[in-house]
PDB file of N, CA, C and O in Angstrom:
ATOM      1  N   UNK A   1       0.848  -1.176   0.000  1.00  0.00           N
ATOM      2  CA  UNK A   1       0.000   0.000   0.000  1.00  0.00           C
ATOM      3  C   UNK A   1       0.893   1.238   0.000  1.00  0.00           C
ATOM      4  O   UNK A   1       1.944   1.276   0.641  1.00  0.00           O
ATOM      5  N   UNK A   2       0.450   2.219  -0.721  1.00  0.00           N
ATOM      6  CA  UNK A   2       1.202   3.458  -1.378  1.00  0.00           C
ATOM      7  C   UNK A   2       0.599   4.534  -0.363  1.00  0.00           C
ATOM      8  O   UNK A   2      -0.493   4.845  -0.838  1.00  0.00           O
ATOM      9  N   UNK A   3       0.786   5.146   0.658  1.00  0.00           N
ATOM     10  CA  UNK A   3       0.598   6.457   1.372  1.00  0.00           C
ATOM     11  C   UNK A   3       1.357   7.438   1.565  1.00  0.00           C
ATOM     12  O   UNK A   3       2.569   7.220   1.584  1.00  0.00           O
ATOM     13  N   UNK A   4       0.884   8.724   1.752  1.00  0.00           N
ATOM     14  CA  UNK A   4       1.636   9.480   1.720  1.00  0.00           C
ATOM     15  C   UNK A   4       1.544   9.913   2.957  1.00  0.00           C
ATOM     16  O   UNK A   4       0.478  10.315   3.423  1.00  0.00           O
ATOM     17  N   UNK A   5       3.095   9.863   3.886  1.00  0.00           N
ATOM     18  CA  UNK A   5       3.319  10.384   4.639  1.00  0.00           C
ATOM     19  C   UNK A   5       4.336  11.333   5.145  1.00  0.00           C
ATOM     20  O   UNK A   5       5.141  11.344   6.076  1.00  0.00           O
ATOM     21  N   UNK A   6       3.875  12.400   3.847  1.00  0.00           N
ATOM     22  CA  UNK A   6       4.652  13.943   3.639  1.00  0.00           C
ATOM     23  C   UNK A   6       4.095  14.841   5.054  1.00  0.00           C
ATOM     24  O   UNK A   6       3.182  15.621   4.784  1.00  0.00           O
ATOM     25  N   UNK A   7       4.407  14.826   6.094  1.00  0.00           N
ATOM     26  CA  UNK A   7       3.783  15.762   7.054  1.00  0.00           C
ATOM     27  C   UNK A   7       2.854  15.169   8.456  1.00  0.00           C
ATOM     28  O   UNK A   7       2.155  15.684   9.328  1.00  0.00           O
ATOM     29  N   UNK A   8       3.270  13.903   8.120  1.00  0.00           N
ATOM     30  CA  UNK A   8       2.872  13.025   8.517  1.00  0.00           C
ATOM     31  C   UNK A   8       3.025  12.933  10.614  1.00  0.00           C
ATOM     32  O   UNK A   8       4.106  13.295  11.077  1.00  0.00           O
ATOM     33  N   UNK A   9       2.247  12.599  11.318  1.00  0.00           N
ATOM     34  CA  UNK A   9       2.494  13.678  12.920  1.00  0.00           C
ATOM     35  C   UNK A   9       2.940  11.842  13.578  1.00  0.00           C
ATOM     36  O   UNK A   9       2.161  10.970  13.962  1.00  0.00           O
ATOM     37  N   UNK A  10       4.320  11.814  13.489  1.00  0.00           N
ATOM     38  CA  UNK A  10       5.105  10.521  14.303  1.00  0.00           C
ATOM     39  C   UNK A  10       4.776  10.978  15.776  1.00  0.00           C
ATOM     40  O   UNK A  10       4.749  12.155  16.137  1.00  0.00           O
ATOM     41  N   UNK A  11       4.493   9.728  16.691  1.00  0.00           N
ATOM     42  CA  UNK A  11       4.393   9.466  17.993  1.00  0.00           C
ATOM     43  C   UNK A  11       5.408   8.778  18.610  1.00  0.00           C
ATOM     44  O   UNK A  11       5.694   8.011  17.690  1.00  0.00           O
ATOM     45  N   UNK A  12       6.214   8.476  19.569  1.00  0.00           N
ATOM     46  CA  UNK A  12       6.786   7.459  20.092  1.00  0.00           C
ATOM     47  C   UNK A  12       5.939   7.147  21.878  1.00  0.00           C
ATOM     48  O   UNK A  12       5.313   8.017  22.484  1.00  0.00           O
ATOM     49  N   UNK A  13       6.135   5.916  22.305  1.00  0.00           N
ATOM     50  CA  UNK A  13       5.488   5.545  23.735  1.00  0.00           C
ATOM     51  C   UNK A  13       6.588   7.014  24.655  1.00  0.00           C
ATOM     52  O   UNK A  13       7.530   7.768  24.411  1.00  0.00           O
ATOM     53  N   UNK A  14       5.872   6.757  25.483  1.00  0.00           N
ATOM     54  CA  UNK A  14       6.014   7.562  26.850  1.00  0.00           C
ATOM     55  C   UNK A  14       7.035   6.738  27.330  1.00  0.00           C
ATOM     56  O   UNK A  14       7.764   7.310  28.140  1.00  0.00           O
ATOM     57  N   UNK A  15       7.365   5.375  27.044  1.00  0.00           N
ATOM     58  CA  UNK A  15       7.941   4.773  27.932  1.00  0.00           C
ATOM     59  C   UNK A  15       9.402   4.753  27.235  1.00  0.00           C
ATOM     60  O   UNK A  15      10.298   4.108  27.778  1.00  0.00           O
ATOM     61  N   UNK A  16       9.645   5.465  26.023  1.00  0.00           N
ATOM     62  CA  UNK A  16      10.723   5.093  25.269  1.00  0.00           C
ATOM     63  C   UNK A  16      12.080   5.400  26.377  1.00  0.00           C
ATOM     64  O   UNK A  16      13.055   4.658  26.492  1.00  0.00           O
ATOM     65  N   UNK A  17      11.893   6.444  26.991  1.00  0.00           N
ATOM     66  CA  UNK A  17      13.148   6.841  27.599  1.00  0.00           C
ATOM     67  C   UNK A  17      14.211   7.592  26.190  1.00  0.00           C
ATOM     68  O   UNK A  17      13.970   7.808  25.003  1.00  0.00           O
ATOM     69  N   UNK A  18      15.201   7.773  26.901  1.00  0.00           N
ATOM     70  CA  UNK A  18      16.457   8.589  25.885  1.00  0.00           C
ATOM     71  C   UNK A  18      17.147   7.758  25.303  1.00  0.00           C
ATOM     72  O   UNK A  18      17.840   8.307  24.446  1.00  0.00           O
ATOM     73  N   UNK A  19      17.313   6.528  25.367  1.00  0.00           N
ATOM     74  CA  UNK A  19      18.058   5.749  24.846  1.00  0.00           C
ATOM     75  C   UNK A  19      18.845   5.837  23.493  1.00  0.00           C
ATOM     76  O   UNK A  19      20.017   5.658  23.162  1.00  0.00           O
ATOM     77  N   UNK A  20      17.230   6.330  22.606  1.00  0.00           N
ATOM     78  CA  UNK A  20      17.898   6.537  21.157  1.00  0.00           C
ATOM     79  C   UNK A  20      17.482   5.325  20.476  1.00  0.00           C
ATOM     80  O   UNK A  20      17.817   5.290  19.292  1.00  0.00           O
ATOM     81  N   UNK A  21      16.831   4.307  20.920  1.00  0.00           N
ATOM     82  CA  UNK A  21      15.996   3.014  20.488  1.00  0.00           C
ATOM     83  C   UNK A  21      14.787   3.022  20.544  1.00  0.00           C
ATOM     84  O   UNK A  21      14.205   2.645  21.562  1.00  0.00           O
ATOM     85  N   UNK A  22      14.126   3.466  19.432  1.00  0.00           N
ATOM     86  CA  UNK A  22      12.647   3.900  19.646  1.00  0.00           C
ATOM     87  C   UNK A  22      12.226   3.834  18.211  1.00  0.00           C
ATOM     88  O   UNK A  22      12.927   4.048  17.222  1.00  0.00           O
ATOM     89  N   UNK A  23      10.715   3.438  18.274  1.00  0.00           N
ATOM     90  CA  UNK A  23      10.270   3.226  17.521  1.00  0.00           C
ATOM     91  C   UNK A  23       8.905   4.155  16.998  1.00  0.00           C
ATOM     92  O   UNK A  23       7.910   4.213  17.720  1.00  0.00           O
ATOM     93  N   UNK A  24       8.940   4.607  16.162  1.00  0.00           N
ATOM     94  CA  UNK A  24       7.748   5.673  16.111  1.00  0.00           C
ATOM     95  C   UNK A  24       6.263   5.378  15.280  1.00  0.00           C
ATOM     96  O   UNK A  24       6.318   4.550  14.371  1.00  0.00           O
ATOM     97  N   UNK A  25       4.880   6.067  15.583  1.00  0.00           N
ATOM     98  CA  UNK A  25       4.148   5.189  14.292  1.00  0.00           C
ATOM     99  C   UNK A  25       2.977   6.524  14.412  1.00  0.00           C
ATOM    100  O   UNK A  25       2.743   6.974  15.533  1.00  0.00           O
ATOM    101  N   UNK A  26       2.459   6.956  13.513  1.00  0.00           N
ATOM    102  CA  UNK A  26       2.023   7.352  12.756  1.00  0.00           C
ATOM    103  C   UNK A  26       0.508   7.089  12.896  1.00  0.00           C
ATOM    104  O   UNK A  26       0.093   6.133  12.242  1.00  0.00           O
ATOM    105  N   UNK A  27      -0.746   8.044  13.930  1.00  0.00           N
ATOM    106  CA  UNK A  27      -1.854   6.929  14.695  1.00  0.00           C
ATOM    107  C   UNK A  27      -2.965   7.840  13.772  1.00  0.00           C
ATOM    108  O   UNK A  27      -4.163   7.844  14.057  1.00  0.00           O
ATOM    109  N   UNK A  28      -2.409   8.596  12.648  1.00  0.00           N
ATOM    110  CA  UNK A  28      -3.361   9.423  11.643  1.00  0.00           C
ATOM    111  C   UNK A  28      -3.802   8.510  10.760  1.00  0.00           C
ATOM    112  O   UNK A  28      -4.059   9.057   9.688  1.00  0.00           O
ATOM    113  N   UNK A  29      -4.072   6.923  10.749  1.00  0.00           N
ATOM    114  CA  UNK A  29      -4.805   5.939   9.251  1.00  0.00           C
ATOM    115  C   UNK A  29      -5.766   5.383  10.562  1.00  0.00           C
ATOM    116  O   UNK A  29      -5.534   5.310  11.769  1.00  0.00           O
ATOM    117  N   UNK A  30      -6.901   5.045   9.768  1.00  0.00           N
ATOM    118  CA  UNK A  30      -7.778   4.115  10.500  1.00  0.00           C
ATOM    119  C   UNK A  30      -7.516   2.792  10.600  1.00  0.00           C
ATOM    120  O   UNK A  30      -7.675   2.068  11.583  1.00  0.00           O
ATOM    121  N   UNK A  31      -6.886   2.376   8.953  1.00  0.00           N
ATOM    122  CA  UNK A  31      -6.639   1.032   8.583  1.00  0.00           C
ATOM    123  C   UNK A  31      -5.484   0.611   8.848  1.00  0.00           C
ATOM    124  O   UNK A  31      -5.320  -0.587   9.082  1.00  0.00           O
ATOM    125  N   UNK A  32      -4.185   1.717   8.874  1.00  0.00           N
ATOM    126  CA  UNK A  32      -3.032   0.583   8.943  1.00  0.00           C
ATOM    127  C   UNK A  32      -1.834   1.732   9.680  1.00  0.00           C
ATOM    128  O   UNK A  32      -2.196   2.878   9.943  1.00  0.00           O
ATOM    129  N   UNK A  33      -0.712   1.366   9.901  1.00  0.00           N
ATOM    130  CA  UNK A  33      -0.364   1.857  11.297  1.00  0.00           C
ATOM    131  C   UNK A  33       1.367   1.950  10.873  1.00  0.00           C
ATOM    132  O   UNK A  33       2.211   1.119  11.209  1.00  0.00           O
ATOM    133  N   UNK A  34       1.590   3.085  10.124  1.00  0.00           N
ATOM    134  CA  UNK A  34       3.008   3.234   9.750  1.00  0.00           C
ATOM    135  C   UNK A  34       3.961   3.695  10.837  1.00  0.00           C
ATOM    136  O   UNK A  34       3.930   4.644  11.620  1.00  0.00           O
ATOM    137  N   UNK A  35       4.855   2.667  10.617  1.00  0.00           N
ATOM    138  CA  UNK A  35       6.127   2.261  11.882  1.00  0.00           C
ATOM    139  C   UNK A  35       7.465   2.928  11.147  1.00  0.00           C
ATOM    140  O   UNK A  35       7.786   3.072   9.967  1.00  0.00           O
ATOM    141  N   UNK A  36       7.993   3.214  12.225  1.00  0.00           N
ATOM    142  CA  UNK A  36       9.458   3.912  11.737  1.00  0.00           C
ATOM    143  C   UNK A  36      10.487   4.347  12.434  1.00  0.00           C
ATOM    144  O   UNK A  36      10.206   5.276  13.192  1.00  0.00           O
ATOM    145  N   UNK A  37      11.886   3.896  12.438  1.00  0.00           N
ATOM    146  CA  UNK A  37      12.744   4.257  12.971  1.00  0.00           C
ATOM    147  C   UNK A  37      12.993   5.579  13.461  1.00  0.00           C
ATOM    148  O   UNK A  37      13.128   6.422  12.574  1.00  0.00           O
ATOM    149  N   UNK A  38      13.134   6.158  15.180  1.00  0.00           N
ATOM    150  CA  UNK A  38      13.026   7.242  15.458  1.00  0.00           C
ATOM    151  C   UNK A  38      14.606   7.987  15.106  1.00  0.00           C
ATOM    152  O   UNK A  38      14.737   9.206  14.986  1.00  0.00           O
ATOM    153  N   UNK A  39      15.700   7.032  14.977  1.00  0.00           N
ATOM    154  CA  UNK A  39      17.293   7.304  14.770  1.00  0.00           C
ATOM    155  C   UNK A  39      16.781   7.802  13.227  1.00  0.00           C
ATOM    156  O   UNK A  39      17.199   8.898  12.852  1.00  0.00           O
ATOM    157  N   UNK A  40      16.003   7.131  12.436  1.00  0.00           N
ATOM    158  CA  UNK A  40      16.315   7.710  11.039  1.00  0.00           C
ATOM    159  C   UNK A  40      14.926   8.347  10.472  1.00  0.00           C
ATOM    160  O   UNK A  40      14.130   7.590   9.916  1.00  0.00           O
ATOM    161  N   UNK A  41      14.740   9.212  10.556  1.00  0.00           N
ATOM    162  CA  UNK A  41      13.580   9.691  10.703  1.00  0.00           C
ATOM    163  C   UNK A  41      12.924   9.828   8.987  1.00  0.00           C
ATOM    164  O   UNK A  41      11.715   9.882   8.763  1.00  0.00           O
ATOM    165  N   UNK A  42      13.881   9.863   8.007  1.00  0.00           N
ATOM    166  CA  UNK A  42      14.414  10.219   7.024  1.00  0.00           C
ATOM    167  C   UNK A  42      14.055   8.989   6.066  1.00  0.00           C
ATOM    168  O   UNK A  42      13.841   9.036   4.855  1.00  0.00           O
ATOM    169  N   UNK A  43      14.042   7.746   7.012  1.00  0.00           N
ATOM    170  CA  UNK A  43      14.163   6.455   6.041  1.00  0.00           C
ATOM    171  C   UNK A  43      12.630   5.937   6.086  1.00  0.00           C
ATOM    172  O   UNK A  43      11.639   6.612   6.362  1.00  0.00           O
ATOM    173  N   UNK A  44      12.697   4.366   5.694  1.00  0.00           N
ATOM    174  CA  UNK A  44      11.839   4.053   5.153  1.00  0.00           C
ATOM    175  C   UNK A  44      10.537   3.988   6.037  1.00  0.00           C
ATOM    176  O   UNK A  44      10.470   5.095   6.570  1.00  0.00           O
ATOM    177  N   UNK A  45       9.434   3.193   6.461  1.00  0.00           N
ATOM    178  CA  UNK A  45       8.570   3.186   6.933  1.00  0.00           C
ATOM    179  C   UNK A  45       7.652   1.788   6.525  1.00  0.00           C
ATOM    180  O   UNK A  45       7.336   1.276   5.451  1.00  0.00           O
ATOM    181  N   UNK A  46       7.436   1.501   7.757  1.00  0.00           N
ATOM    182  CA  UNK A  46       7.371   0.008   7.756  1.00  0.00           C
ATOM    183  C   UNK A  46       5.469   0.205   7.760  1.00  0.00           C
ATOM    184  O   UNK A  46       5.163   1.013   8.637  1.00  0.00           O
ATOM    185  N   UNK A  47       4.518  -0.213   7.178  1.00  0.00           N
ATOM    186  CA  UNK A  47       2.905  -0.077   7.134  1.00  0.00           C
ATOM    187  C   UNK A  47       2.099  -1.567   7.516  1.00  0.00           C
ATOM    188  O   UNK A  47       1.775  -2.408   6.677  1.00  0.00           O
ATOM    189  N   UNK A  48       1.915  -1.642   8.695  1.00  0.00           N
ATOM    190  CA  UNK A  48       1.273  -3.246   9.179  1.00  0.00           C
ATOM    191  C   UNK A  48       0.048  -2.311   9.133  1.00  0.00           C
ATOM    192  O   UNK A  48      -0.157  -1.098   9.103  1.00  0.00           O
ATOM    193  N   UNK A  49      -0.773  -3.616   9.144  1.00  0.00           N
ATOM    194  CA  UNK A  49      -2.306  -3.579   9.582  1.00  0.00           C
ATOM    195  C   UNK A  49      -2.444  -2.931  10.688  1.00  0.00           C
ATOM    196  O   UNK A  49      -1.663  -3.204  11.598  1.00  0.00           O
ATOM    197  N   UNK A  50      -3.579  -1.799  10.917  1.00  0.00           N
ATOM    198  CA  UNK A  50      -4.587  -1.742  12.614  1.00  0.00           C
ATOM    199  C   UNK A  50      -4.518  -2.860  13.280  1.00  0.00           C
ATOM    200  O   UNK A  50      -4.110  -2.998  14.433  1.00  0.00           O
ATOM    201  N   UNK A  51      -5.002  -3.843  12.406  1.00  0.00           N
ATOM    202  CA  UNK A  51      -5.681  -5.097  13.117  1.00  0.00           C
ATOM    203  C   UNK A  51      -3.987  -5.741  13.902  1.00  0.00           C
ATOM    204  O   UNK A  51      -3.803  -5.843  15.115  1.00  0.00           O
ATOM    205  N   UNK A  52      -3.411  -5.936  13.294  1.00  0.00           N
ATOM    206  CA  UNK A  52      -2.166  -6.652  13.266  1.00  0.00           C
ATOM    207  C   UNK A  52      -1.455  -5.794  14.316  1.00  0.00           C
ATOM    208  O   UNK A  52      -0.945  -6.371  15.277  1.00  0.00           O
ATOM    209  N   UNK A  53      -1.371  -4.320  14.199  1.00  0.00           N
ATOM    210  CA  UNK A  53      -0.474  -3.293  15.431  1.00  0.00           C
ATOM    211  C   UNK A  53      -1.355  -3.693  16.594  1.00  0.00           C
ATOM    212  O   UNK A  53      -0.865  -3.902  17.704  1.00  0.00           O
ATOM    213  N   UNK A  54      -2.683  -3.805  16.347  1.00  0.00           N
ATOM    214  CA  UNK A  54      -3.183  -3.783  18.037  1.00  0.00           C
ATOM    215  C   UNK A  54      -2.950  -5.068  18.582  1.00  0.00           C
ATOM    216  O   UNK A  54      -3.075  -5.258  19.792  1.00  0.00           O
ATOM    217  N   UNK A  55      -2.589  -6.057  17.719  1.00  0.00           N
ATOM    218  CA  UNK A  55      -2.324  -7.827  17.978  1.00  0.00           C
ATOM    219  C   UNK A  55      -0.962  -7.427  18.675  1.00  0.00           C
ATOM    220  O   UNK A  55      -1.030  -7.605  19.891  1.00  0.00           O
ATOM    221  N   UNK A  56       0.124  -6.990  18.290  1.00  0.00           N
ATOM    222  CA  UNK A  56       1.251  -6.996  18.695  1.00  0.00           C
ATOM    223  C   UNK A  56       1.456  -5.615  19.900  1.00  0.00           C
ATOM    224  O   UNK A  56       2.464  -5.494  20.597  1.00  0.00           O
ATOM    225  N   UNK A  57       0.643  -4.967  19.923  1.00  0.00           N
ATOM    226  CA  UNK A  57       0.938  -4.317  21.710  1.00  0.00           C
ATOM    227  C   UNK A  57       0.051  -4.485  22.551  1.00  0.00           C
ATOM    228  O   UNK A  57      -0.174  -3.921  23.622  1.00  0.00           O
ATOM    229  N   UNK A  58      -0.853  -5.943  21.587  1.00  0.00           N
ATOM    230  CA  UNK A  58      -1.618  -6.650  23.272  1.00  0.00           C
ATOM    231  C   UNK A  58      -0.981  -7.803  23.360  1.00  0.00           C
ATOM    232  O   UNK A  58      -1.100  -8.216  24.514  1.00  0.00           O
ATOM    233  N   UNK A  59      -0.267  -8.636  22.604  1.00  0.00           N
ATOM    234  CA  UNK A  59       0.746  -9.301  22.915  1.00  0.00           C
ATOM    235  C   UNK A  59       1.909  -8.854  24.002  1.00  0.00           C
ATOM    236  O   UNK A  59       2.358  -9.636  24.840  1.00  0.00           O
ATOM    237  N   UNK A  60       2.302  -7.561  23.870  1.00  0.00           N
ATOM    238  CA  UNK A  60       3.739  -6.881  24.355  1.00  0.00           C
ATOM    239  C   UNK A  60       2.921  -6.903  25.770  1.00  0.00           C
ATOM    240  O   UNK A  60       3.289  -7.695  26.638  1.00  0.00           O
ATOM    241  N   UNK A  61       1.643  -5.902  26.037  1.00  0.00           N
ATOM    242  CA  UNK A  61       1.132  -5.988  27.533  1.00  0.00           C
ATOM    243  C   UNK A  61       0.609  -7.181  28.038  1.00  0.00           C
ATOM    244  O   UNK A  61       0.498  -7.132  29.263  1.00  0.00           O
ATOM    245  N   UNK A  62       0.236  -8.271  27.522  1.00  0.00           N
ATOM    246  CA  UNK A  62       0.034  -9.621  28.294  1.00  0.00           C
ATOM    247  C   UNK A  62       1.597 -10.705  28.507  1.00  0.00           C
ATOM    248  O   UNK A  62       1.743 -11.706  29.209  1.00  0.00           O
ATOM    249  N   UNK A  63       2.472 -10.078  27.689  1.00  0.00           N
ATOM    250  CA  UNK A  63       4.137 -10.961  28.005  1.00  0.00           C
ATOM    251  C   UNK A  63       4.365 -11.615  27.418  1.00  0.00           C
ATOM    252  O   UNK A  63       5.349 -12.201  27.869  1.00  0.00           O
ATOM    253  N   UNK A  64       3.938 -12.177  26.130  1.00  0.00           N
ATOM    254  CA  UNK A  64       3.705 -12.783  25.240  1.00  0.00           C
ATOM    255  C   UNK A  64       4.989 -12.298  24.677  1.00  0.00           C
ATOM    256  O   UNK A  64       5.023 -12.803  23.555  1.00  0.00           O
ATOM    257  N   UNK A  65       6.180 -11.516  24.865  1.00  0.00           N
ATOM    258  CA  UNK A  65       7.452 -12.018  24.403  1.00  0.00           C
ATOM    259  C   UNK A  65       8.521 -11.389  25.084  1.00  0.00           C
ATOM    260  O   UNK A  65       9.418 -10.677  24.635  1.00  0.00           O
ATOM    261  N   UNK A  66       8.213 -11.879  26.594  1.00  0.00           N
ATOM    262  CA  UNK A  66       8.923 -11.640  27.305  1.00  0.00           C
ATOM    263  C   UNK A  66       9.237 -10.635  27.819  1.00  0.00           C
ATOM    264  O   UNK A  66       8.183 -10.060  28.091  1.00  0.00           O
ATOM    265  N   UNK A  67      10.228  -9.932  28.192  1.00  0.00           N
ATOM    266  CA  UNK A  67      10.284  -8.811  28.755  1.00  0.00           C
ATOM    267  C   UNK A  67      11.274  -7.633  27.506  1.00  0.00           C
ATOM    268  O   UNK A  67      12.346  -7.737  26.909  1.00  0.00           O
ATOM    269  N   UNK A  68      10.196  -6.585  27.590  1.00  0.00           N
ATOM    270  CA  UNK A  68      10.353  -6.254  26.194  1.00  0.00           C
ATOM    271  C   UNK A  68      10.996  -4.638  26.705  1.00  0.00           C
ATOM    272  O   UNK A  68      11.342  -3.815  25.858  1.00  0.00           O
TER     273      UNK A  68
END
């Protein structure tokens, strides 16, 4: 899927801390949930499903892969 995310308003968790390992996503689509390196802000952009992002950070809060 082809979107344009020229202006596009990146989020990262509250919980990222300073580290500099963070992951950012993009909560402006209804349908699908563009992910992206917060070090490269510049590069590409990764586009999973809604359905599929909310599978994987109710996985992350039930422990379902350990301590993350």
């Amino acid at each position: 899927m082809d979107i344009d995310l020229t202006g596009a308003r990146w989020v990262k968790s509250l919980h990222s801390g300073n580290g500099g390992n963070c992951v950012e996503v993009c909560p402006d689509f209804a349908t699908v949930v563009p992910v992206r390196d917060s070090k490269d802000p510049e590069g590409p952009a990764l586009t999973v499903s809604a359905e599929a992002f909310a599978s994987f950070v109710a996985g992350i809060k039930a422990g379902d892969f350990g301590r993350v």
